[in-house]
SETIMAR-555824 format. One record per residue (C-alpha): residue in one letter; x, y, z. Coordinates in steps of 0.5 Angstrom, whole numbers, plus 500, padded with zeros to 3 digits. Layout:
BEGIN
AXYZ;...
//
This chain:
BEGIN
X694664470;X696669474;X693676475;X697683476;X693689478;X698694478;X696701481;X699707483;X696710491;X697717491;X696719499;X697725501;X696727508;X698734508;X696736501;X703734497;X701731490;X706726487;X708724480;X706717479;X711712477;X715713471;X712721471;X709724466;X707716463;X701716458;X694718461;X691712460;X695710465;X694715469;X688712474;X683716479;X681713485;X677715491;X678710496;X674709502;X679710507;X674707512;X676699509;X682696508;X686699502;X686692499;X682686501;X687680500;X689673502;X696676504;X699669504;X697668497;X701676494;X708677493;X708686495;X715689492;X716695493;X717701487;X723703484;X719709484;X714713487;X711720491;X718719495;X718720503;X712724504;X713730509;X709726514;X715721514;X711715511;X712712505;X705713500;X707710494;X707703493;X708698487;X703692488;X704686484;X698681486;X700674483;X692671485;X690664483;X683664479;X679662485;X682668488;X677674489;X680681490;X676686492;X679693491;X674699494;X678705491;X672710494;X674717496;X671723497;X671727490;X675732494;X680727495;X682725487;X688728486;X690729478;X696732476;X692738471;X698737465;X693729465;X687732464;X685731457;X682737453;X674736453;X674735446;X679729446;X674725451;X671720449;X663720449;X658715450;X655713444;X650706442;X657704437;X663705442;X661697443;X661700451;X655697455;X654704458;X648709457;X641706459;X644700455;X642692457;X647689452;X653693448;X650698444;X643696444;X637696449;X634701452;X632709451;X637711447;X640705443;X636700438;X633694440;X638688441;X638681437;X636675440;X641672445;X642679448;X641680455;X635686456;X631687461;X624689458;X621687451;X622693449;X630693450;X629687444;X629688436;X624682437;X620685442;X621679447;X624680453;X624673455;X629670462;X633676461;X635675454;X632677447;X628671445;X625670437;X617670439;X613664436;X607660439;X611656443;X614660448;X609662454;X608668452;X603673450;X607676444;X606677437;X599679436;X597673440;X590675444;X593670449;X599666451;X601662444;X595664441;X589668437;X591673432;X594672426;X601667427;X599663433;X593658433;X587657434;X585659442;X582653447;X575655450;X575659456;X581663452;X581670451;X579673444;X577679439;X574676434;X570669433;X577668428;X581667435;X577661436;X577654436;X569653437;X570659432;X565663438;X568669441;X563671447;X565677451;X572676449;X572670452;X572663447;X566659449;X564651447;X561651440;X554649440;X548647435;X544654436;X550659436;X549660429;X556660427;X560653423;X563651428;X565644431;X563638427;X557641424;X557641416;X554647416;X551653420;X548649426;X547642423;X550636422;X555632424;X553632431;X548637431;X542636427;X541634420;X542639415;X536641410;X538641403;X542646400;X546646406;X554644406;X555637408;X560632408;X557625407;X549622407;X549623414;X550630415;X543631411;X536631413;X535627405;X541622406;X543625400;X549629400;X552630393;X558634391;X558637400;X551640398;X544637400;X540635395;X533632394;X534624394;X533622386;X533615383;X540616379;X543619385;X548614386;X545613393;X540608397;X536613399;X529613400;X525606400;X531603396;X533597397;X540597392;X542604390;X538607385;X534601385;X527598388;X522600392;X516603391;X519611388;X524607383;X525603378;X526595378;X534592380;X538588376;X540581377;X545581384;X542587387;X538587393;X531587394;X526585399;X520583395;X520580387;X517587385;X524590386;X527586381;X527586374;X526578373;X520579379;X525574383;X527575390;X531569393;X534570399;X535578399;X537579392;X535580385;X536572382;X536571374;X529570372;X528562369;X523559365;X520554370;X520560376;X512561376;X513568374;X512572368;X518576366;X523576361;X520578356;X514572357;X508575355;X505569360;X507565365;X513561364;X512561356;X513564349;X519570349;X525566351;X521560354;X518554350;X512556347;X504557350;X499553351;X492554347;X489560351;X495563353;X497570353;X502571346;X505577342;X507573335;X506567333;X512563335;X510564343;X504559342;X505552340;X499552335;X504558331;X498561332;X497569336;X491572335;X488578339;X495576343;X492569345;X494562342;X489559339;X488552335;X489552329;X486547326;X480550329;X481556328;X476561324;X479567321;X476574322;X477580319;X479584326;X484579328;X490583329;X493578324;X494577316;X490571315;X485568310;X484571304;X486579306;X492581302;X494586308;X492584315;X485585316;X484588309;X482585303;X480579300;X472579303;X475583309;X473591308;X477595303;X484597305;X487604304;X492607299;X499604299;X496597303;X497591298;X492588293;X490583288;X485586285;X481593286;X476591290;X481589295;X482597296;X478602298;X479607293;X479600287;X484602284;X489596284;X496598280;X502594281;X499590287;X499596291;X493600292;X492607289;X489614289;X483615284;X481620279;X474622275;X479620269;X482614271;X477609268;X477604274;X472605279;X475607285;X474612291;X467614293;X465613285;X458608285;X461606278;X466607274;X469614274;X462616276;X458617282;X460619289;X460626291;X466628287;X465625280;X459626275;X452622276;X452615272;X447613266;X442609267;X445602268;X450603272;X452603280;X449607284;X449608292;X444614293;X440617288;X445623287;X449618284;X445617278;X442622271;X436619272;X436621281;X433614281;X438609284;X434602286;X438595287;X444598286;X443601280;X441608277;X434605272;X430610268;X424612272;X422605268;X424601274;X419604278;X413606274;X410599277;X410597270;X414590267;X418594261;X425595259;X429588261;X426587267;X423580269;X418582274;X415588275;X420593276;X425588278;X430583273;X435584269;X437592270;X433593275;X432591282;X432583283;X426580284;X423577290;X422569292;X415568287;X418574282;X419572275;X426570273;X431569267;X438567272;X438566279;X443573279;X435576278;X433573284;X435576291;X435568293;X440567287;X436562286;X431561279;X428555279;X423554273;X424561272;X422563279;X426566284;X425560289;X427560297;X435558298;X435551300;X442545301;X440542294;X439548291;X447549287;X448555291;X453557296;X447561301;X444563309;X448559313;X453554308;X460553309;X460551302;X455550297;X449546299;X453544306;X456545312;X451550318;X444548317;X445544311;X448537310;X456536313;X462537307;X466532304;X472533304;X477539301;X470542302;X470549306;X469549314;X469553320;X468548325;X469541326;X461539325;X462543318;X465536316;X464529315;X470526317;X470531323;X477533322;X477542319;X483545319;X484552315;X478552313;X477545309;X475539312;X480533312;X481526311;X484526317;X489531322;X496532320;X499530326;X498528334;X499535335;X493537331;X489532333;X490533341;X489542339;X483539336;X480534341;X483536348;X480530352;X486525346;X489519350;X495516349;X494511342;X495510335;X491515330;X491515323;X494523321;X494525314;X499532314;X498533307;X491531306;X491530298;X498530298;X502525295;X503522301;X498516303;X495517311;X498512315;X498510322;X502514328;X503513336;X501519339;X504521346;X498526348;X500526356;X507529357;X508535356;X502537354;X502532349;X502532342;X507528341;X508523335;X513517335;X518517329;X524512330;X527506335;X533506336;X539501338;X545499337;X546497329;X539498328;X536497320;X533503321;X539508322;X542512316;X535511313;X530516310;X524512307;X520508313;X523502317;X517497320;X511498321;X506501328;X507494331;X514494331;X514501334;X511497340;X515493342;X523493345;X528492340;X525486335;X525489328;X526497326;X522502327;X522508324;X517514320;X520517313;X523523313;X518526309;X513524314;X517527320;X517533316;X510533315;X508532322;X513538324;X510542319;X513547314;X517552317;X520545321;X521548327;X519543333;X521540339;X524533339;X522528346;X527523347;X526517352;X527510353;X524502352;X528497357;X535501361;X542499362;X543494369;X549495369;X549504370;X541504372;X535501375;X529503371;X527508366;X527515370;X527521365;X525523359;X529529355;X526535352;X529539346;X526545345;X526550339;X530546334;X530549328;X532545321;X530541316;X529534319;X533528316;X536522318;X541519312;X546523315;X548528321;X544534322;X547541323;X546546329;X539549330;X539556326;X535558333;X537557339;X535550344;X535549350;X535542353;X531540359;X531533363;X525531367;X523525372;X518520369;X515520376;X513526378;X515530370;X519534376;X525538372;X532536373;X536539368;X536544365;X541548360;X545549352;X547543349;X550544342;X546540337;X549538330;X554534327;X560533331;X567530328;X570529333;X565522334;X566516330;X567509329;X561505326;X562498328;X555495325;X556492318;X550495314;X556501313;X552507314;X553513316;X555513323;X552519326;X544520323;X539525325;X540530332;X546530336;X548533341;X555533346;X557539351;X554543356;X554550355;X551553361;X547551367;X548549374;X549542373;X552536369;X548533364;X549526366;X552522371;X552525378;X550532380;X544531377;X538535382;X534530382;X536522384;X535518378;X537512380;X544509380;X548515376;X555514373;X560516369;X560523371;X563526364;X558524359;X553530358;X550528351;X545523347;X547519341;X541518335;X546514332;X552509333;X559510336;X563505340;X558500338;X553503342;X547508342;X547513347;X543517351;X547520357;X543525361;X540524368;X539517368;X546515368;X550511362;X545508358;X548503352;X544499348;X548494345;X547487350;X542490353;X534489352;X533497351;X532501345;X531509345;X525513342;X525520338;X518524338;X517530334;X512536335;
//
C-alpha cells in the first residue's frame, strides 16, 4: 500500500502570502503549519520519494526562489516519515477569506468521538467525560466506569486480579464480594477473617481462648481441636462434646436411649452399670450386660437350658419356664415348672407327700377358693362356695359368697346365729349361738350359746346333763354326766360320762389322721387319710390317703429319694379298676422316676397293641418274647393331664454302624393321650429332644423334632398286619446346631453314619425299627438288639 502526503508549503521570506493550489479550495484543505526552520522540511529516504513538481502554486516569489511545492511521497509501510511542521505562531500564515466564523468551529466535547480534552480514550476518562468501559485505555481508576484501571486498561474488578479494588479490605479479599482474608491480612472486621479474628486490623490465628467460632471449633472455644464442649453447646459429632453425646449438633447429657455408646455402655443404649440389659448379638463385657445373663466371647449369646444360668423366664437354674421341669425343692411359679406338678410357696414339692395348708398360696384341699373355704378360714364375698360356711359372711348363694342382712334368714356377716347376734343385728334368744354376752337376750353366752341364767346358777336344771353344762349349756368336762358325746368337750361319752378321747374310742381327736388312727394313735389302712407316710400301714400316702402302693416309679422315688434301679409294685389308681402290677423303675438317669413301658424290635408282638404284652421277666431280656404295659397303664402312670417326658434307649446295638450302646434320648414335654394302637399326633405343647452320653450323661444334642404321625412313612413287612407306625414318632429337625444322627453330633458316640437320618421309629418300616440320633443307625432286625420306651 502506498501513502500520499500532499501538502501545501507557503514560505515567504519577504512577507508575500500566496494562494494555495487550486486557490480558493475548501477550507478543510486548507493546512497551518509552523515549521521549524532549524530541521529539515521533510525528513525522508529520498531514494524511496517520487518529488513532482505543482502544476500550480505561490509562483516565483520576489526573492527569486520557488516556494511551493507539490510532494507526493509514495512510502513503503515500513518506511516512518517525520514531518516537523513547527514555526513560530507569528510565521502561520492563513489567507483571512479561510478563516471560519467563531460559531462554525467545531468544539471539543466528550461525543465528538475525538480523544481530546483530558480524555484517556475517545470520549471517555478524565475530569470532564464519564468513565470508559473495560477495554479502554485510562490512566487511573478514576478514568474507568468500573473503576479499575488495570495495565493501562479499564478491567472489570473481581477477586482474582491482584488488586485492591471493589470493597476489598485487602488485595482480592475482606469486605462483602471477595473471600475471606489469610492470616496476617488486613481487615475492619472479624467478618473479613478467615480465623474469623480481626486483631488491630490485622487477621490473626484462630485459637481456643479468642472467644470467637472459629477454626475447627464446633462452638465458641470448644471442639474440634480445641476443647470438649459442655452440654448445650453446638457440636458436630460425639467428640466435640465433653458427654460423647451429640444429638441434633447440641450437647446433651448421655441417656440410655440416646442411640449412642456413651457412658459405661457396652452396645448402644445398653449394658453396664446405668442402662438396662443387651439383647442377644450385642456387645458386652460380663453376663450381667445381657438379658440372658450370657456373655460368650464379648457378645450377648442366646440363653440355653443347660448354661448353668438362671434367665429366660426360669424361675431356677436350668428349669421350669421354657426349661424341663424342676426338681423337688426348686425355685417354681406354677405347677408346670416342677416335675411333681406341684408349686407351693414357689417351691416343687412331692406330691405324694405333700400336706395341704390353708396358706399355700394355691387351691388344694378341700378349699373352695385358694386358701379359703372348706376347713380353711371363711372366704370374702364374691369367693366360690359350697355351703355358708365356706364364706365369712355364711351366706352362700348360687355358689358364690354373698353380703348378709338382719332378714336374710342365714346366718352370716358378724351374726352369732341366724339373723341374730353380732354388732349389727339384735341379740339372740336363749339357745342360740353367741360369741359375747351381748349377742345374747339373756347377756349370758356360755359354751357358744346364749343359756338362761339357769346355765350358770351352779345348779343342774333345764336339759343340761351335768351342773350347768349338757345339752343347751356348755359341754361337759371328762367325769361330767352325759346323754351324747356332743355334750361332752372329749366328744366322747362312754357310760353316759364324758370320758378322755383315746384310739378306740370311734371318735376322730388329738393328734389322729383319721378315727381312731394315724399321729400317736395305730397306723391307718388304706383309703384311710394321712399327712405323712408314717400315718400308714403300707407306708405309701399320697393326697391325703394311704395307698396300697405308689402310683408310678415317680411317685415312689418323690417319696423315697434314696430308690434304686429295680422292680416295684405301682398301683396308679389305688382302688381303681386296674390290679397292682409289677414295674422296672430307672430311678438314676435324669433324676430318676422312670417306669419302663415297651420293648421294641422289628415284627415284635407287642407293636400296635393296647392291652399288656409278656410280663416283667420279659422286660429284662434282648428281644426273646414281647414286652409291653397296657396303654391304660401307661396313661396311669403318666397321670391324668397326660403330660410326660418319654426316655428312649436301647438293649444290644447294630455292628455293623456302631460299637456299643452310647446315648440315651430324652423328649421332653410332650403333651397327649398316649396309645400305641395306632400313630399319636403332634404334641399339643411344644417338645423339645435331648440326646446324652451314657457314659458321663453329657449332653450331645439338643433341638425340635416334630413328633406325631408322618404319611410319608410306611411299608409294614411283618405279617401280624398291623399298623405300621404306633405310639410317638418323630422325623425333622427343626432347630438346633447339629444334626440329629450320624455325623455332626458334638460328642463321638461311636461309629457314626448315615448322616441324613434325624429321627426314631416306635414302630416298623422297611422292615426294621429305628432309632437314629447320635448313635449312628441302629436297625433291629437281624440283630440281637431291641429299643426300649420309658415314661414319666
Amino acid at each position: 500500500m502506498t501513502r500520499r502526503w500532499m501538502g501545501i508549503l507557503a514560505l515567504c521570506a519577504g512577507g508575500c502570502t500566496e494562494t494555495p493550489v487550486g486557490g480558493g479550495g475548501s477550507p478543510d484543505l486548507v493546512m497551518a503549519a509552523k515549521v521549524d526552520m532549524a530541521k529539515p522540511l521533510v525528513e525522508m529516504d529520498m531514494a524511496s520519494t517520487d518529488l513532482a513538481q505543482p502544476d500550480s502554486g505561490c509562483g516565483i516569489d520576489p526573492c527569486g526562489q520557488d516556494m511551493a511545492k507539490t510532494v507526493d511521497i509514495a512510502t513503503p509501510p515500513d518506511l516512518t516519515v517525520v514531518l516537523d511542521f513547527t514555526l513560530p505562531p507569528d510565521l502561520i500564515v492563513i489567507p483571512p477569506d479561510l478563516i471560519p466564523p467563531p460559531d462554525l468551529v467545531p468544539q471539543p466535547s466528550c461525543f465528538d468521538q475525538i480523544k481530546n480534552q483530558d480524555e484517556s480514550d475517545v470520549d471517555c476518562g478524565g475530569k470532564i467525560c464519564g468513565g470508559c468501559v473495560a477495554g479502554k485505555i485510562c490512566g487511573l481508576d478514576s478514568d474507568c466506569g468500573v473503576k479499575s484501571c488495570i495495565g493501562g486498561k479499564c478491567t472489570v474488578p473481581d477477586c482474582k486480579d491482584a488488586v485492591k479494588n471493589q470493597d476489598e479490605v485487602d488485595v482480592d479479599c475482606g469486605g462483602m464480594s471477595c473471600p475471606k482474608c489469610g492470616d496476617g491480612k488486613k481487615c475492619a472486621g472479624n467478618g473479613d477473617c478467615a480465623s474469623a479474628n480481626c486483631l488491630n486490623n490485622l487477621c490473626a490465628m484462630p485459637t481456643c481462648i479468642d472467644k470467637i467460632k472459629n477454626g475447627s471449633e464446633a462452638d465458641v472455644d470448644c471442639g474440634g481441636t480445641c476443647p470438649d464442649c459442655a452440654v448445650g453447646k453446638a457440636c458436630i459429632n460425639n467428640s466435640d462434646c465433653a458427654t460423647k453425646t451429640c444429638i441434633n449438633n447440641v450437647c446433651v447429657s448421655p441417656g440410655c436411649n440416646d442411640g449412642i455408646k456413651n457412658q459405661d455402655e457396652t452396645d448402644v443404649d445398653c449394658g453396664g452399670a446405668t442402662c438396662g440389659v443387651c439383647a442377644v448379638g450385642k456387645s458386652c463385657g460380663k453376663g450381667s450386660d445381657c438379658q440372658s445373663l450370657l456373655c460368650v466371647g464379648g457378645k450377648c449369646a442366646m440363653a440355653t437350658c443347660n448354661d448353668g444360668l438362671k434367665n429366660q423366664a426360669e424361675p431356677d437354674i436350668d428349669c421350669g419356664g421354657p426349661c424341663p421341669p424342676c426338681a423337688l425343692g426348686k425355685v417354681c411359679l406354677g405347677a408346670n415348672d416342677c416335675g411333681s406338678f406341684l408349686c407351693v410357696n414357689n417351691q416343687c414339692h412331692d406330691f405324694v407327700n405333700f400336706i395341704p395348708r390353708c396358706k399355700d398360696g394355691i387351691k388344694d384341699g378341700d378349699e373352695t377358693e385358694m386358701d379359703c373355704g372348706g376347713t380353711c378360714a371363711p372366704c370374702d364375698v364374691a369367693s366360690a362356695c359350697g355351703k355358708a360356711t365356706d364364706c365369712d359372711s355364711l351366706v352362700c348363694k348360687f355358689n358364690m359368697c354373698a353380703a348378709s342382712t338382719c332378714m336374710d334368714g342365714v346366718k352370716g356377716g358378724l351374726e352369732s346365729d341366724i339373723d341374730c347376734g353380732g354388732p349389727k343385728c339384735s341379740p339372740c334368744a336363749d339357745g342360740l349361738l353367741c360369741r359375747l354376752t351381748t349377742d345374747c337376750k339373756s347377756g349370758l353366752c356360755l359354751a357358744g350359746k346364749c343359756v338362761a341364767k339357769e346355765c350358770n346358777d351352779g345348779k343342774k336344771n333345764g336339759d343340761e346333763t351335768d351342773v350347768d353344762c349338757g345339752g343347751s349349756c356348755a359341754k361337759c368336762a371328762v367325769g361330767n354326766n352325759c346323754n351324747s358325746p356332743k355334750d361332752c368337750v372329749s366328744v366322747n361319752c362312754a357310760n353316759n360320762v364324758c370320758a378322755p378321747s383315746s384310739c378306740v374310742d370311734g371318735l376322730k381327736s388329738g393328734t389322729e389322721t383319721d378315727i381312731d388312727c394315724g399321729g400317736s394313735c395305730p397306723k391307718c389302712n388304706i383309703g384311710k387319710g394321712c399327712l405323712s407316710l408314717n400315718d400308714c400301714v403300707t407306708k405309701f400316702c399320697g393326697n391325703g390317703l394311704c395307698l396300697r402302693y405308689m402310683p408310678s416309679c415317680k411317685g415312689t422315688k418323690n417319696a423315697f429319694p434314696k430308690s434304686v434301679d429295680g422292680i416295684y409294685t405301682l398301683d396308679p389308681e389305688n382302688s381303681g379298676s386296674n390290679q397292682p402290677f409289677s414295674a422296672v423303675c430307672d430311678m438314676t438317669r435324669d433324676g430318676g422316676g422312670w417306669t419302663y413301658g415297651i420293648k421294641a424290635w422289628y415284627c415284635d408282638d407287642a407293636h400296635g397293641r393296647s392291652s399288656n404284652v409278656g410280663n416283667i421277666a420279659d422286660a429284662l431280656t434282648r428281644k426273646g418274647n414281647s414286652y409291653k404295659l397296657a396303654d391304660d397303664y401307661i396313661r396311669a402312670v403318666i397321670g391324668p393331664k397326660q403330660h410326660f417326658d418319654v426316655l428312649f434307649d436301647q438293649n444290644g446295638f447294630n455292628s455293623a454302624y456302631s460299637t456299643g450302646n452310647f446315648e440315651h434320648v430324652i423328649l421332653r414335654n410332650f403333651t397327649g393321650s398316649f396309645k400305641y394302637n395306632g400313630p399319636m399326633p403332634e404334641s399339643s405343647t411344644m417338645t423339645t429332644m435331648q440326646s446324652y452320653r451314657a457314659a458321663d450323661n453329657a449332653l450331645a444334642w439338643t433341638g425340635r423334632l416334630s413328633c406325631g404321625y408322618n404319611a410319608g412313612w410306611n411299608g409294614d413287612g411283618c405279617s401280624h398286619g398291623q399298623n405300621y407306625l404306633a405310639g410317638i414318632n418323630c422325623v425333622g429337625v427343626a432347630s438346633g446346631p447339629n444334626p440329629a444322627g450320624g455325623n455332626g453330633c458334638i460328642i463321638n458316640m461311636g461309629k457314626q453314619s448315615d448322616g441324613g437320618w434325624n429321627h426314631f421309629f416306635m414302630g416298623h418300616m422297611n422292615s426294621d425299627t429305628y432309632l437314629y440320633i447320635c448313635n449312628g443307625a441302629q436297625h433291629t432286625s437281624s440283630y440281637d438288639l431291641n429299643h426300649r420306651y420309658w415314661f414319666r
